[in-house]
C-alpha positions as CSV (number, residue, x, y, z in Angstrom):
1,X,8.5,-3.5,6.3
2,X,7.4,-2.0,3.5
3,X,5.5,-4.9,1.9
4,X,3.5,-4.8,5.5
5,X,2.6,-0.7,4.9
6,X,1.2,-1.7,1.4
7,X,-0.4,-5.1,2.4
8,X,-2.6,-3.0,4.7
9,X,-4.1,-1.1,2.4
10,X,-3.7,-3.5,-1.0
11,X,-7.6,-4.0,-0.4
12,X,-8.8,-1.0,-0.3
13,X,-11.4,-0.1,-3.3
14,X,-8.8,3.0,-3.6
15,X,-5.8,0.7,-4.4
16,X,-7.5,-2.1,-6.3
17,X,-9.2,0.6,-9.6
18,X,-9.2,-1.3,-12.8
19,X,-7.3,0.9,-15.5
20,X,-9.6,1.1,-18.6
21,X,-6.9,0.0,-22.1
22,X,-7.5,3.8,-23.3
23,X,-6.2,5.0,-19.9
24,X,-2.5,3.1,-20.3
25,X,-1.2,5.9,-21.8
26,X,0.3,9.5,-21.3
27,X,-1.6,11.8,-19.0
28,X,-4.6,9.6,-17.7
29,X,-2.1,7.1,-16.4
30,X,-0.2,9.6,-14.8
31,X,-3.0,10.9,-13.2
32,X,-3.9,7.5,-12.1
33,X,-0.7,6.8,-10.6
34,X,-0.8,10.4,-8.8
35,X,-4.1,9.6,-7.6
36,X,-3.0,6.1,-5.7
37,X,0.5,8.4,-4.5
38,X,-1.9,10.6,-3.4
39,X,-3.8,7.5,-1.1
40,X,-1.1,5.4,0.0
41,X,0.4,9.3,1.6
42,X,-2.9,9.9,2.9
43,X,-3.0,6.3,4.7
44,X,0.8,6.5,5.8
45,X,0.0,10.0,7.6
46,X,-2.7,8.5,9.3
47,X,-0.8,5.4,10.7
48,X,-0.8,4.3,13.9
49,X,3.3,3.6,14.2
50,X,2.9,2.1,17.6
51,X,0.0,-0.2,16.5
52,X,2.0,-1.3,13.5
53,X,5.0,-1.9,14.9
54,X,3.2,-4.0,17.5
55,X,2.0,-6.0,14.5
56,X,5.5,-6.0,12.4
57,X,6.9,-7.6,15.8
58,X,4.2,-10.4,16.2
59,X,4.4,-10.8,12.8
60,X,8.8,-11.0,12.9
61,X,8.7,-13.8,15.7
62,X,5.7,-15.9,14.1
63,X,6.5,-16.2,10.9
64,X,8.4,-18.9,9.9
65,X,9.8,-18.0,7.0
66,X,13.0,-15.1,6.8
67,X,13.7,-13.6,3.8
68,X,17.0,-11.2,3.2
């Protein structure tokens, strides 16, 4: 379920920011990772559960492939 609430968004310019080399380290990439937190919590308050689990369903009895 939870690869289903990231693949949504995996797109999104705010989830796809190219980390510069000088940024790899200490308090820049800490910020970067509090920054994307900060996104994926915006865009997991603003779900629509009932819509996604409409989709998770269809998704459960289509695919063809279970994993455990």
């Amino acid at each position: 379920m939870a690869e289903k609430l990231v693949g949504q968004v995996i797109e999104e310019d705010g989830f796809r920011r190219v980390i510069l080399p000088g940024d790899l380290g200490g308090h820049r990439l800490s910020q970067h990772v509090r920054d994307v937190r900060q996104a994926l919590v915006d865009h997991l308050a603003g779900l629509d559960v009932d819509a996604f689990a409409q989709a998770l369903h269809r998704a459960a009895v289509s695919e063809k492939e279970y994993t455990t």
